[in-house]
MARBA-3410 file (N, C-alpha, C, O; in Angstrom, 1 decimal):
124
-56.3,42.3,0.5,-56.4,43.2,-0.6,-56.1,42.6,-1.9,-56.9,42.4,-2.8 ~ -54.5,42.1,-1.9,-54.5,41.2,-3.1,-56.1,40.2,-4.0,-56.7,40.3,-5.0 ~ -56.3,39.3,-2.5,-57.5,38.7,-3.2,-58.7,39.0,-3.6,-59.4,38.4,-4.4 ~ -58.9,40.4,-2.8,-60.3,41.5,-3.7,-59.7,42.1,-4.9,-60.5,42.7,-5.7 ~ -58.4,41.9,-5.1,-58.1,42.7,-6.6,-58.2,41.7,-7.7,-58.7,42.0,-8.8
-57.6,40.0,-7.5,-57.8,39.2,-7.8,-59.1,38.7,-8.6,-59.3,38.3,-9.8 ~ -59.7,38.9,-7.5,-61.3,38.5,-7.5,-61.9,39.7,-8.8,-62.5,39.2,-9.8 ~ -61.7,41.0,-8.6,-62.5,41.6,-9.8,-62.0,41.7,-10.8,-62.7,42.1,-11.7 ~ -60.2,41.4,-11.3,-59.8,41.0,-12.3,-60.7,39.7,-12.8,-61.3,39.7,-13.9 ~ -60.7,38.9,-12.1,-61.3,37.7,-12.7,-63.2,38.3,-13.4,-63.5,38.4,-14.5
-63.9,38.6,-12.2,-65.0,39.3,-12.7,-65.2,40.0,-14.0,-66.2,39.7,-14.7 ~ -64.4,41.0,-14.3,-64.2,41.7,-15.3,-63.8,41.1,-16.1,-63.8,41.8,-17.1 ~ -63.0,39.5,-16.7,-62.4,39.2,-17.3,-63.8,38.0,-17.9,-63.9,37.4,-18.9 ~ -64.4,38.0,-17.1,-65.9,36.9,-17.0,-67.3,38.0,-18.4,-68.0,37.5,-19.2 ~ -67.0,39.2,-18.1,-68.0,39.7,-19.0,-67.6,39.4,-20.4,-66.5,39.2,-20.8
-68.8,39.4,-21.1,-68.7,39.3,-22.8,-68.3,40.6,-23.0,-68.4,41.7,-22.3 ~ -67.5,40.3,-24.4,-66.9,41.3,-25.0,-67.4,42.0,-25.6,-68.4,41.5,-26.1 ~ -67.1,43.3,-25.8,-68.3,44.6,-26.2,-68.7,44.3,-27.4,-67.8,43.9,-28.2 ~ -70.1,44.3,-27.8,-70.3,44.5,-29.4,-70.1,45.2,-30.1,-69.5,46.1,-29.5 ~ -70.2,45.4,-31.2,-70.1,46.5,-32.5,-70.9,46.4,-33.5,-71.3,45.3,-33.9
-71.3,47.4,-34.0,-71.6,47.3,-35.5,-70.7,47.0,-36.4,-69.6,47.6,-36.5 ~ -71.0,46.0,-37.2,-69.6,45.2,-38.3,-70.5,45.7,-39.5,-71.8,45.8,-39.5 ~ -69.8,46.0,-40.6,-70.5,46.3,-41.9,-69.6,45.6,-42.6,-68.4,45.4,-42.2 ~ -70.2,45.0,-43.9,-69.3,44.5,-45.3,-69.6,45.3,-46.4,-70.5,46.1,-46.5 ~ -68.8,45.0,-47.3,-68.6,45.6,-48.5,-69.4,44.5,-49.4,-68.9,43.3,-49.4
-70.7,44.7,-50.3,-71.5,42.8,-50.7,-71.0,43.9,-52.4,-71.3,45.0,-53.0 ~ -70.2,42.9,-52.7,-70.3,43.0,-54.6,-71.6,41.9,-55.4,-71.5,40.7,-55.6 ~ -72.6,42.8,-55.7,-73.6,41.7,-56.6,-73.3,42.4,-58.1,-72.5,43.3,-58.1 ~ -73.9,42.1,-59.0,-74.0,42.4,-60.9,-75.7,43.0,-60.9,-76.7,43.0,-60.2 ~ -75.4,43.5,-62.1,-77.0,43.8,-62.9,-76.4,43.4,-64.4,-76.1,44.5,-64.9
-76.2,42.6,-65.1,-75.5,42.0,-66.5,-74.3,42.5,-66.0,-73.6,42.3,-65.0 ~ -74.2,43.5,-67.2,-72.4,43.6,-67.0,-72.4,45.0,-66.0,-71.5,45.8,-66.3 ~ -73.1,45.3,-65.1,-72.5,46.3,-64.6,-72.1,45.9,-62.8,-73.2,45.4,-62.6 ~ -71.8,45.9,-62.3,-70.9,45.8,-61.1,-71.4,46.9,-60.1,-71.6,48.0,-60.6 ~ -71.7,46.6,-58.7,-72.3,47.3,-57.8,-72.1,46.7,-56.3,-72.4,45.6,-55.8
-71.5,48.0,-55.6,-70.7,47.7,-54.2,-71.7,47.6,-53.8,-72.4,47.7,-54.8 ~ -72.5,47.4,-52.7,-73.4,47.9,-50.9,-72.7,47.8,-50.6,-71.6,47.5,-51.1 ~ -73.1,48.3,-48.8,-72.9,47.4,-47.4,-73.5,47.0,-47.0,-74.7,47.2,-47.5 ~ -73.1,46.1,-45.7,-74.4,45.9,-45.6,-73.8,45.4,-43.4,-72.9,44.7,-42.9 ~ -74.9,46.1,-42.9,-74.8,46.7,-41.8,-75.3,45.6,-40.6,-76.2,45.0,-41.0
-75.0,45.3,-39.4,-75.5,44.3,-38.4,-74.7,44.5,-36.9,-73.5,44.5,-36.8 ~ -75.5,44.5,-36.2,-75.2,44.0,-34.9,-74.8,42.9,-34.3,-75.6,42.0,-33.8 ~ -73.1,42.5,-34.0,-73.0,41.3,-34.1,-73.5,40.6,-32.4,-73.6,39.5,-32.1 ~ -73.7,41.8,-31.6,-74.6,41.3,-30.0,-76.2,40.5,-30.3,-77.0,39.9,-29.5 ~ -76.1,40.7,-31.6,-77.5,40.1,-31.6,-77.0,39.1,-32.5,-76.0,39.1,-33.2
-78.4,38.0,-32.5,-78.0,37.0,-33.2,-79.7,36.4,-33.7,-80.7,36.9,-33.3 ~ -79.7,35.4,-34.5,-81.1,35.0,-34.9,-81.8,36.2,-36.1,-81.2,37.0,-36.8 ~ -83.0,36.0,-36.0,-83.7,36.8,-37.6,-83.8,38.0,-37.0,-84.2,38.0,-35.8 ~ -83.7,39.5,-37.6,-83.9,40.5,-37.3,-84.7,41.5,-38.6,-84.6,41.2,-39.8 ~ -85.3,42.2,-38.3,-85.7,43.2,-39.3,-84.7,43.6,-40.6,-83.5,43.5,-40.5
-85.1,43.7,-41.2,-84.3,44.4,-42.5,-84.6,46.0,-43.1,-85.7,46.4,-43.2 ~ -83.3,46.7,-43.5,-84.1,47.6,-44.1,-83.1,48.3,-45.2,-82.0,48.8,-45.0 ~ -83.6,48.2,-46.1,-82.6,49.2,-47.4,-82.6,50.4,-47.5,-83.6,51.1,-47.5 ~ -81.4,50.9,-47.4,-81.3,52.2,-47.4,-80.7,52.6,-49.5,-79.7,52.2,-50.1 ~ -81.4,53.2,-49.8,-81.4,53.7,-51.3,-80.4,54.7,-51.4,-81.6,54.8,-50.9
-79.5,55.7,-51.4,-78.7,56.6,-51.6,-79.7,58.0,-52.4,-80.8,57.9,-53.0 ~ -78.9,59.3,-52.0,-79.5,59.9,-52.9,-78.9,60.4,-54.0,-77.8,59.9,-54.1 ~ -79.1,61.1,-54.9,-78.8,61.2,-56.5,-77.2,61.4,-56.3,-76.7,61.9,-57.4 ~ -76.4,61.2,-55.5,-75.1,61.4,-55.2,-74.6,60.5,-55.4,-73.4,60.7,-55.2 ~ -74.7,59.5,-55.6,-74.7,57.8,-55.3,-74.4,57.7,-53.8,-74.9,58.4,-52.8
-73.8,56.9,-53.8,-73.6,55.7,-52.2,-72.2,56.4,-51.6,-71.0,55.9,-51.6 ~ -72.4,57.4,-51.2,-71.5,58.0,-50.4,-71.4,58.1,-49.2,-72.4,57.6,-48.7 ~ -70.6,58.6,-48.2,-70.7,57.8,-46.3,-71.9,58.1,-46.0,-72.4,57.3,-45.2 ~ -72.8,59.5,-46.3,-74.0,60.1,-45.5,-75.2,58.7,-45.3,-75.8,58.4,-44.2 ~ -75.1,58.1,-47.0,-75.9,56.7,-47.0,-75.5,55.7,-46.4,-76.3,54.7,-46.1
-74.2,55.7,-45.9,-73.8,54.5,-45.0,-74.0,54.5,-43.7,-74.2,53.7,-42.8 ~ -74.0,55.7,-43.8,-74.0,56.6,-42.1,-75.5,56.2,-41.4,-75.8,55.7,-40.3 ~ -76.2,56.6,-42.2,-77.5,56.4,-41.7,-78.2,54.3,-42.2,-79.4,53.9,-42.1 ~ -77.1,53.6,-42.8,-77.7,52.3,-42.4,-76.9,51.6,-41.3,-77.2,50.5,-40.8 ~ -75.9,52.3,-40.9,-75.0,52.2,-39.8,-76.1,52.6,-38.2,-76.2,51.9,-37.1
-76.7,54.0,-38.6,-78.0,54.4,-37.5,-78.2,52.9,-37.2,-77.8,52.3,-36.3 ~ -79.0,52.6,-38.4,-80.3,51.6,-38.4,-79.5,50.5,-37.6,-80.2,50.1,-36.7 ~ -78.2,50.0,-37.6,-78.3,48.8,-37.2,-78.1,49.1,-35.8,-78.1,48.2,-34.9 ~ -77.7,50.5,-35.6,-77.9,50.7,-34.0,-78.8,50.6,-33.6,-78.8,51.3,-32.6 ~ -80.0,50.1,-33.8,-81.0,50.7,-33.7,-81.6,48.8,-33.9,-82.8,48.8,-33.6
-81.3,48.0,-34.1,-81.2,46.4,-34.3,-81.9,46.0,-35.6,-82.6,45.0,-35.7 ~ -81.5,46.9,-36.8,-82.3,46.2,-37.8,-80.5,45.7,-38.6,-79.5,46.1,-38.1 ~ -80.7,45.0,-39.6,-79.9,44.9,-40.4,-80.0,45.3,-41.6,-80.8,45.0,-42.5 ~ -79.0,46.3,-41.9,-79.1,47.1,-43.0,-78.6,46.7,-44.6,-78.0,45.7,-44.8 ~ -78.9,47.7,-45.5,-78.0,47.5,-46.7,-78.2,48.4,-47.2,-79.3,48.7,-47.7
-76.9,49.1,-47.2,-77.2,50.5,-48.1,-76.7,50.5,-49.4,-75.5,50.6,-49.7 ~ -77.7,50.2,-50.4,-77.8,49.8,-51.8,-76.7,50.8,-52.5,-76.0,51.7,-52.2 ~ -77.0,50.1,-53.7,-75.7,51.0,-54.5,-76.7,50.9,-56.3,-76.6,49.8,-56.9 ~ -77.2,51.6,-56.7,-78.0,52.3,-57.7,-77.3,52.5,-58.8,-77.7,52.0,-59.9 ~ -76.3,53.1,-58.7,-75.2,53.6,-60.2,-74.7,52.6,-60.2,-75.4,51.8,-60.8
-73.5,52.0,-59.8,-72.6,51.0,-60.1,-71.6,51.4,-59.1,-71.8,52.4,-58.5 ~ -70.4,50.5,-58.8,-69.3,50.8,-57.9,-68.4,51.7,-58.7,-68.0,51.5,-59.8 ~ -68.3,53.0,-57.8,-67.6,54.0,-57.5,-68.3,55.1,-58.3,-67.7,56.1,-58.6 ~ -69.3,55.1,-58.6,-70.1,56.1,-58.9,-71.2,56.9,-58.0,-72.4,56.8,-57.7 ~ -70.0,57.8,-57.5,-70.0,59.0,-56.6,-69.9,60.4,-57.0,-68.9,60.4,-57.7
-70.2,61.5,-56.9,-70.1,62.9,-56.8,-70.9,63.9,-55.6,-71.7,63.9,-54.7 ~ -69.8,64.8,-56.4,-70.6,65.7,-55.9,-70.6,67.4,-56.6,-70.4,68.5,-56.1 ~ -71.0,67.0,-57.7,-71.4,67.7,-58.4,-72.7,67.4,-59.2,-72.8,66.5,-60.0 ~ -73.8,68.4,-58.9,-74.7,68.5,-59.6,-75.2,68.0,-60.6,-76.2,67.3,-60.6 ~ -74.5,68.2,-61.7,-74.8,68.1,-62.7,-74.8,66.6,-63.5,-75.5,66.2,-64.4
-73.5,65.9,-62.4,-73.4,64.4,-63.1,-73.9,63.6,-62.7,-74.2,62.5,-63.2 ~ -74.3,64.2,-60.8,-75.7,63.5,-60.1,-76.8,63.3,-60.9,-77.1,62.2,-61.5 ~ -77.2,64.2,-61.0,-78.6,65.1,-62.4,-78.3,63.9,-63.6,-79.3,63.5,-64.3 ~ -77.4,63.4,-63.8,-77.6,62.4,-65.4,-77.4,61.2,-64.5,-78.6,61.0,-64.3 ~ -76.8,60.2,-63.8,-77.1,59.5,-63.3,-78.6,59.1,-62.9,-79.3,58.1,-63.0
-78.7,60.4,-62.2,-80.0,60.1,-61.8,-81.4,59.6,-62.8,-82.4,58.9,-62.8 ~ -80.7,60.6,-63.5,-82.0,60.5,-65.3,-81.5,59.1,-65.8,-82.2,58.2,-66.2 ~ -80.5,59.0,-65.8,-80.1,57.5,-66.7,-80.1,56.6,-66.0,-79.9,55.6,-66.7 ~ -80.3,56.1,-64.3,-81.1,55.1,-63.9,-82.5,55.4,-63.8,-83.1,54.7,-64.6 ~ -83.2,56.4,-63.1,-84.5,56.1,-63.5,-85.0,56.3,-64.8,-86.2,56.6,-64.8
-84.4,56.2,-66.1,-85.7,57.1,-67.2,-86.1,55.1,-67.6,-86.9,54.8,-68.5 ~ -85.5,54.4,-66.8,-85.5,52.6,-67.4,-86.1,52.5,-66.0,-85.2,52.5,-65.2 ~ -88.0,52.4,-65.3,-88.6,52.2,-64.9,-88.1,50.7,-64.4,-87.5,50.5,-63.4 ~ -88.4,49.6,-65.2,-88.1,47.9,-64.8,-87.2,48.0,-64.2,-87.1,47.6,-63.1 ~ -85.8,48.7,-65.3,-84.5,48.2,-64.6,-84.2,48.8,-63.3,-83.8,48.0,-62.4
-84.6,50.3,-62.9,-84.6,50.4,-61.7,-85.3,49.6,-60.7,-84.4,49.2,-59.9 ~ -86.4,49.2,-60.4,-87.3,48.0,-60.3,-86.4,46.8,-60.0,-86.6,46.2,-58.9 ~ -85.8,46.5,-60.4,-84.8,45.3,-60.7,-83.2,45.4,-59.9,-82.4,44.6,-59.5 ~ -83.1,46.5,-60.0,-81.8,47.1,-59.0,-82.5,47.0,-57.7,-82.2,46.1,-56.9 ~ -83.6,48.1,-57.5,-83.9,47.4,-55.9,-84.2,46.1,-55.6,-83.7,45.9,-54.5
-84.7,45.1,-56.1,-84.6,44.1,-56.1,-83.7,43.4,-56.0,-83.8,42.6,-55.1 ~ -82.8,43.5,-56.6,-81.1,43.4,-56.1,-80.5,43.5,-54.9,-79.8,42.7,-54.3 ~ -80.8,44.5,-54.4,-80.7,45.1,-53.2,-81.5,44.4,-52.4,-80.8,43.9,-51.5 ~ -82.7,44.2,-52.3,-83.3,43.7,-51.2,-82.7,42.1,-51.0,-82.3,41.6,-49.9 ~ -82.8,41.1,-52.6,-81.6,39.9,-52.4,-80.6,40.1,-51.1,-80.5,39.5,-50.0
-80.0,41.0,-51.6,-78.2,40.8,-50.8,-79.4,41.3,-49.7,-80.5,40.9,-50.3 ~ -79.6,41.7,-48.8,-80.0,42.0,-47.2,-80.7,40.6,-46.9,-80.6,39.9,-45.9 ~ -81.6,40.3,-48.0,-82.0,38.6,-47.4,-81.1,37.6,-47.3,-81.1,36.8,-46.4 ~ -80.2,37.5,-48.2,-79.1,36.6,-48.2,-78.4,36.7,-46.7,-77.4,36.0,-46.5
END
């Protein structure tokens, strides 16, 4: 008995250790303004995998946006859930969503150039 208990301690001690989803926190710039992601992966996997950006909505980068690039890397892509306003520019209120939103997109390029940003950090 001892050495069948033995035996499947050792067995069980033989499997790899469970994976996870790991996320980081990537600080990149747009000149002077400062902007968190994450950015999302499967550490069971290893080698080149898909990519995919996740954009927030006019709320900024709040968990719901993380949440769902957290999905994705269940799912085996590597994510990055972009950050649009700047770091810590979040609500939830209407109204300051509503001017964020007008005051990154009414600058066409610069928005342009923030995703672009974004897609950087996920290739990096």
């Amino acid at each position: 008995m001892l050495k069948i208990f033995g035996a499947v301690l050792l067995s069980l001690a033989m499997l790899p250790a469970s994976a996870a989803i790991q996320s980081k926190a990537v600080k990149y710039t747009d000149g002077d303004i400062e902007f968190t992601g994450y950015l999302f992966w499967d550490d069971a996997q290893s080698g080149k995998r898909p990519g995919v950006v996740v954009v927030h909505e006019w709320w900024g980068l709040n968990d719901y946006a993380k949440k769902r690039a957290h999905m994705l890397a269940e799912l085996g892509y590597v994510s990055f859930a972009a950050d649009m306003y700047g770091t810590g520019k979040v609500t939830d209120s209407p109204d300051q969503a509503r001017e964020w939103m007008q005051e990154t997109t009414a600058d066409v390029e610069g928005w342009r150039e923030r995703g672009g940003l974004a897609i950087k950090q996920l290739l990096a």
